[in-house]
N, C-alpha and C positions, 0 to 999 in steps of 0.2 A: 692501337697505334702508339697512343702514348708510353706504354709500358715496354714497348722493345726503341722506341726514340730516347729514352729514360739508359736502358740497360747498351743500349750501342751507342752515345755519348760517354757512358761512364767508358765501356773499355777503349773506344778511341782515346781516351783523354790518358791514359796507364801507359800504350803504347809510345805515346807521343813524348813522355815523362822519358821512357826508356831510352828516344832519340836523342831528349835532351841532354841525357847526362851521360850518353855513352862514349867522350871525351876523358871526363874523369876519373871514367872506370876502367881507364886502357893500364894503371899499374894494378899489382899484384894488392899494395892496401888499398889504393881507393876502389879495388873491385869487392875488396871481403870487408872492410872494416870502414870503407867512408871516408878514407883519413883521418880518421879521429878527429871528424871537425863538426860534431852536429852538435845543435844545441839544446836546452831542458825542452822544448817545445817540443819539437821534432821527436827527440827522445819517447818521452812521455807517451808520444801518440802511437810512435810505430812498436813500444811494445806494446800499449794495450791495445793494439789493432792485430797487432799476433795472437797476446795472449785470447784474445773472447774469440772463437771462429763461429760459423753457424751457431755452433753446438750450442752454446748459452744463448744464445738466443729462441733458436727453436725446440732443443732439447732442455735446457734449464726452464723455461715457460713450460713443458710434459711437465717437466716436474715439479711443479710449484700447482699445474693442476691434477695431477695423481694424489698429490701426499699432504697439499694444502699447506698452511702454515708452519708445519713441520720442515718443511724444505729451506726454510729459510734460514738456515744453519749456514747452504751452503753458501750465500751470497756473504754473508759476515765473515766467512771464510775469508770469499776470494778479495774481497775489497782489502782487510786485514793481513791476512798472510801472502797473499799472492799477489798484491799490490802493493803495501805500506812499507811492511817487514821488508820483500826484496827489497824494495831499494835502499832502504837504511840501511840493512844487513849483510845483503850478498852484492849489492847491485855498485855500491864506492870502494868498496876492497876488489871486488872483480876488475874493475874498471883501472885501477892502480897496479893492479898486479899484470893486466896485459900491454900496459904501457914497459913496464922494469923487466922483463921479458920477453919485450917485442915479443908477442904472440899474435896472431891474426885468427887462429881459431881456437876453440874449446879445446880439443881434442891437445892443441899444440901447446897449451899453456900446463898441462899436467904432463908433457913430456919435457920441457924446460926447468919445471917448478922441481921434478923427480930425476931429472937425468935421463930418462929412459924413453926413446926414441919409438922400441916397440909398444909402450904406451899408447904414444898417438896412435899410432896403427891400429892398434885394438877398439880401441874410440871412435876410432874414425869409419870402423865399419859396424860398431853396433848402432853408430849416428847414420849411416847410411841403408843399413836393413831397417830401425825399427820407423825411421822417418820417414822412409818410401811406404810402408805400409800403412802408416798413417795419414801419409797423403790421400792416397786411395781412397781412403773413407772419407777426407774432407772435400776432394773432386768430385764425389756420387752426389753429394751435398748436393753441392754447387750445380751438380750439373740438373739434378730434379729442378732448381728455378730457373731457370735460362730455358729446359726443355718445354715446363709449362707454360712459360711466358711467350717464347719463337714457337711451340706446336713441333719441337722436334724429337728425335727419339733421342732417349738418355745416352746412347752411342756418340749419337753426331753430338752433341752440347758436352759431353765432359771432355772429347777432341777440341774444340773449339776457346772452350775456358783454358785448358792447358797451353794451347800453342799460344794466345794471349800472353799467359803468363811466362810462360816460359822465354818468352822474345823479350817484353821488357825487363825479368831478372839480366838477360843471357845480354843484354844492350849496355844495362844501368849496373849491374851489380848490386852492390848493397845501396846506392844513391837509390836508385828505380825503387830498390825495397821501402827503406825512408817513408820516402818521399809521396809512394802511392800507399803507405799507411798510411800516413797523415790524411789523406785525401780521404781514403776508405774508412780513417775512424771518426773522422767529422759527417760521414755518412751513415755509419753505424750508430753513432751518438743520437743524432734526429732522427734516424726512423721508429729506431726503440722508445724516445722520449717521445715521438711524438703520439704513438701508439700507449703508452700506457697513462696518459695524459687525457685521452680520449674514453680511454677502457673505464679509468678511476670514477673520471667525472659520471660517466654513463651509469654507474653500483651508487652515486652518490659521494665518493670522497674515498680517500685511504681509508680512514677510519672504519667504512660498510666493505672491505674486504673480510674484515675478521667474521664475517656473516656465510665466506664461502665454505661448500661444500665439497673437502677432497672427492676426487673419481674413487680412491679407493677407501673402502672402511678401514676408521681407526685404528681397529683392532688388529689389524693385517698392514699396517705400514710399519715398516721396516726400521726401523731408527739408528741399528748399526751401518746399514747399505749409506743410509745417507749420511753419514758421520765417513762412512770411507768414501764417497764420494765426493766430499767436501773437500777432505784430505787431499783427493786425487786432484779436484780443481784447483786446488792452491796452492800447497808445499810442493808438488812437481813441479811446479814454477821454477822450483831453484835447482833443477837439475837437466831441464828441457835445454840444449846447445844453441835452438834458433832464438831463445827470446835470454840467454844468458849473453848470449855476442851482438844483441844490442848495445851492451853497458861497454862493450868496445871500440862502441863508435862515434861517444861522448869523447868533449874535449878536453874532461879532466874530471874530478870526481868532485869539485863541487858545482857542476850541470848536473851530475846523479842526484846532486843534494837539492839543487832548484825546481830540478822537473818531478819530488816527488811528491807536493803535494798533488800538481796537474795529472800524474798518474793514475794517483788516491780516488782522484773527483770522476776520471774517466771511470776507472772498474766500478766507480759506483752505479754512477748513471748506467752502465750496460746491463750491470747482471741486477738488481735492483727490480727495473725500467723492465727487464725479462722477465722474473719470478711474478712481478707486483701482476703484470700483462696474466700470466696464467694463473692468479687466482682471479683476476676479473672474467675469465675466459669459464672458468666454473662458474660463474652467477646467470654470464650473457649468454652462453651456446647451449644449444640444445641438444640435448642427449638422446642417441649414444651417438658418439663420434667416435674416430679411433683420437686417441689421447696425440698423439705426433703432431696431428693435424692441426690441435687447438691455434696456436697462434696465428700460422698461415689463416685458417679461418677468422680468427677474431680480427685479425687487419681488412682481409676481405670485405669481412660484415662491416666495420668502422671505418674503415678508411677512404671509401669510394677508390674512384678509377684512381686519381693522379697522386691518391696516398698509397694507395696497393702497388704501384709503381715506384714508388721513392720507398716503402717499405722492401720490395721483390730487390731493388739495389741495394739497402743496408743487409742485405741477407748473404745476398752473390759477396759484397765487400766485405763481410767477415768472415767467410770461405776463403777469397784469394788473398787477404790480408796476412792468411794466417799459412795455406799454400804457395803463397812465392816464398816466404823466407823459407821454409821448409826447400825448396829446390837450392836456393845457394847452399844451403847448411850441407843437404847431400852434397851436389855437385863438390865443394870444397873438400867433404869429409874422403868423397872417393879420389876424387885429383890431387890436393894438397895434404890430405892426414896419410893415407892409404898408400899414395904414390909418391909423393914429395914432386908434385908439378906445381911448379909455380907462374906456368907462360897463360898470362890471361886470355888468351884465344882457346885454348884447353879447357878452363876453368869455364868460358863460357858455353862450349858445346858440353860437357858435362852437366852443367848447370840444367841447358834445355833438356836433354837426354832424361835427365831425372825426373823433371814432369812429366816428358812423354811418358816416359814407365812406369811414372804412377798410374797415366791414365787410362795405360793399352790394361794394368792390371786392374783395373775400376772396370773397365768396359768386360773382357773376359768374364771377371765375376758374373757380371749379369747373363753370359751363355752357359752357365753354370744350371746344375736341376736345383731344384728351393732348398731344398734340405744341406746340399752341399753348398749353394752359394751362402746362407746363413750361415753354417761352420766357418767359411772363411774370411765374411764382413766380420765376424766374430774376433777372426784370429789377426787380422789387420786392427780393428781398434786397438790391442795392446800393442802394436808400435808406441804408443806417448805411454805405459804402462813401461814398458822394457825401457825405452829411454833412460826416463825421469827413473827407474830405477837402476840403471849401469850409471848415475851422474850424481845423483841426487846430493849423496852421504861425501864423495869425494869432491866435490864441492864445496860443501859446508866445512867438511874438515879441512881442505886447502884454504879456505876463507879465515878460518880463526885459527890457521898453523900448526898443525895438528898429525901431517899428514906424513907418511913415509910410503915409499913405492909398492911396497909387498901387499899392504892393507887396505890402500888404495884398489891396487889389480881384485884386489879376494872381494872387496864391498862391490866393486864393481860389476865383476863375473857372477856372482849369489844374488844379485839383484833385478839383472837382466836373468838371470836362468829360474829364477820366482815367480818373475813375469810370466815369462813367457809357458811355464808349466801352468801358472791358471788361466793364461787365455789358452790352452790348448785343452785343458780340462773344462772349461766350460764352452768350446768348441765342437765336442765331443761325447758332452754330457756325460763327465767321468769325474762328480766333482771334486775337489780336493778339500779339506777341512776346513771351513770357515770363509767358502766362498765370498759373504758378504762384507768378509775384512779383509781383500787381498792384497788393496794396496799399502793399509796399515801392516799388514805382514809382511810383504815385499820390502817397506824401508826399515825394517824392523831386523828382518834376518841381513840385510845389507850391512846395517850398524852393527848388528854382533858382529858378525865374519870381518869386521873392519878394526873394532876393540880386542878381538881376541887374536888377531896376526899382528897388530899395531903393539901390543904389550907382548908378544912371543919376538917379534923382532927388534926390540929397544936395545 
């Protein structure tokens, strides 16, 4: 009983957020951008309550006990490049350029910045295929804890997370988004710290981690894999649409400069407080387990009833932290980039729309046969693959002025279609050369095809 009084307090209290500020969000900016009136606090928290979803927490802990000490690349990664860097780098010139542009979206500030109109459009729908697809995968998330917490079937729990979120995006806009990051990454903070905190002490100290034993032999861990996946945890950062238009909805760019060291400290504690958990999770649990498991297990075993509870809610909160902004970002990409709707009643039945359809295609997945439904859980994680690769490079290169229309479109289109060629080869089992450096090669061939039309058009 605790544990669903726990999880059905949390989403009353998201909803109610939505009621609150569905005022605010009745124009066109304060539904997408906030009104450019949030500050470093706020800031700070809702993107790193986007940035970490489950995934770092229950997938980042797999891998910190698969590959041991080795993994730890990728948390200096994200602290570094996916937290510090953004915001010094991309996160105060984003944030100044969407003000001198009046732009409200990603997609709209590279059709302003270039003149080119069918820009947006193009963005707007690779921002709305690869980020419905990647909802999908982070609602199956969400919906495994709520389903084993309520005893329900993964059907009814990833309908129910959805229609949640979708009501207070579709209520609050980006206020609701905010605002129940904030809430979800103060929740996400404690359950992770409170859990590795518990995990350390029990090995004896940080120091007696260095004593763990990866799941996999040395000799067989990978080192490029996780050197691309570090990459993929962190440099995507700066070309993902839902966590670049956060820095839109600061009130100038020196709240991007206040709120970055609060950022810094966040991404530390989350992926850190994760890894650190699964290499204690190799000293404590007994083997064999399936590796997924570890964390959900090591909370269990450590944390009794009322921590397995406030842990099962830092879990759901980094799932819907990271799928509500994902529904505005669609919703906007399909109504405002795609269609040029600007009538906020529009933008918010789009908005909900988009979750539903993430969730009707999470749930279908599952009446799928194994073999086919793994091809397509497969071919849905490169949604944040195809993204961060149609954004990444044009990006960067609009941020230090660089950029002209033609080189843009090519870095763009080469990066999404990279993408999406190795999750459909490893979908497939057809693989392409150097599978374990995809995402390195995805922004890799994005930046040539963006230098070599960038100097062919000067």
């Amino acid at each position: 009983m605790i544990a669903e009084g726990v999880l059905i307090a949390y989403l009353a209290l998201t909803l109610f957020i939505g009621f609150i500020f569905k005022a605010k969000a009745d124009t066109i900016k304060g539904f997408l951008v906030a009104n450019r009136e949030i500050g470093e606090w706020l800031l700070a928290f809702t993107f790193g309550a986007t940035y970490f979803s489950s995934v770092v927490i229950v997938v980042g802990g797999m891998w910190a006990f698969l590959w041991g000490s080795s993994s730890l690349l990728i948390p200096v990664f994200n602290v570094v490049l996916g937290a510090l860097v953004t915001f010094i780098f991309i996160g105060r010139k984003i944030n100044a350029l969407s003000e001198k542009f009046d732009a409200l979206t990603v997609p709209e500030l590279f059709a302003k910045a270039y003149n080119n109109k069918g820009l947006q459009r193009l963005l707007g729908f690779v921002t709305a295929v690869g980020l419905t697809l990647y909802a999908a995968t982070v609602i199956s998330g969400a919906a495994a804890m709520v389903g084993t917490v309520f005893k329900l079937d993964l059907a009814t729990a990833a309908f129910i997370i959805a229609l949640v979120m979708a009501i207070y995006v579709a209520l609050g806009g980006m206020y609701s988004v905010v605002w129940t990051d904030a809430i979800q990454g103060i929740i996400m903070a404690t359950g992770v710290l409170a859990l590795v905190i518990l995990a350390t002490s029990k090995v004896g100290g940080i120091t007696a981690l260095d004593a763990s034993k990866p799941f996999v032999p040395p000799s067989k861990i990978n080192l490029r894999l996780i050197f691309d996946l570090a990459l993929l945890t962190s440099i995507a950062v700066w070309g993902l649409p839902q966590l670049i238009n956060r820095f839109y909805t600061a009130k100038n760019p020196r709240i991007v400069k206040r709120s970055t060291a609060i950022a810094t400290a966040f991404a530390f504690i989350v992926t850190y407080s994760s890894f650190l958990s699964g290499l204690a999770a190799a000293q404590l649990l007994q083997k064999p387990i399936n590796p997924i498991k570890a964390i959900p297990l090591l909370a269990q075993q450590l944390m009794g009833t009322v921590g397995a509870a406030v842990f099962s809610a830092a879990v759901l909160a980094a799932a819907m932290s990271t799928a509500d902004s994902i529904s505005l970002t669609v919703g906007s990409a399909i109504g405002y980039d795609m269609f040029d709707i600007k009538d906020t009643k529009v933008l918010r039945v789009l908005s909900f729309l988009s979750m539903v359809a993430a969730a009707v295609i999470a749930v279908l997945t599952l009446t799928l046969p194994k073999e086919l439904a793994g091809a397509v859980t497969t071919i849905f994680k490169t949604g944040w693959t195809l993204t961060a690769g149609a954004f990444l490079v044009p990006v960067v290169a609009t941020v230090i002025g660089k950029g002209n229309r033609d080189a843009i479109i090519a870095s763009s289109v080469v990066g999404a279609l990279v993408a999406l060629a190795y999750g459909l080869s490893r979908a497939f089992k057809s693989p392409l050369p150097y599978p374990d450096l995809s995402f390195g090669i995805t922004i890799f061939l994005s930046a040539l095809a963006f230098v070599i039309v960038y100097y062919l058009k000067r």
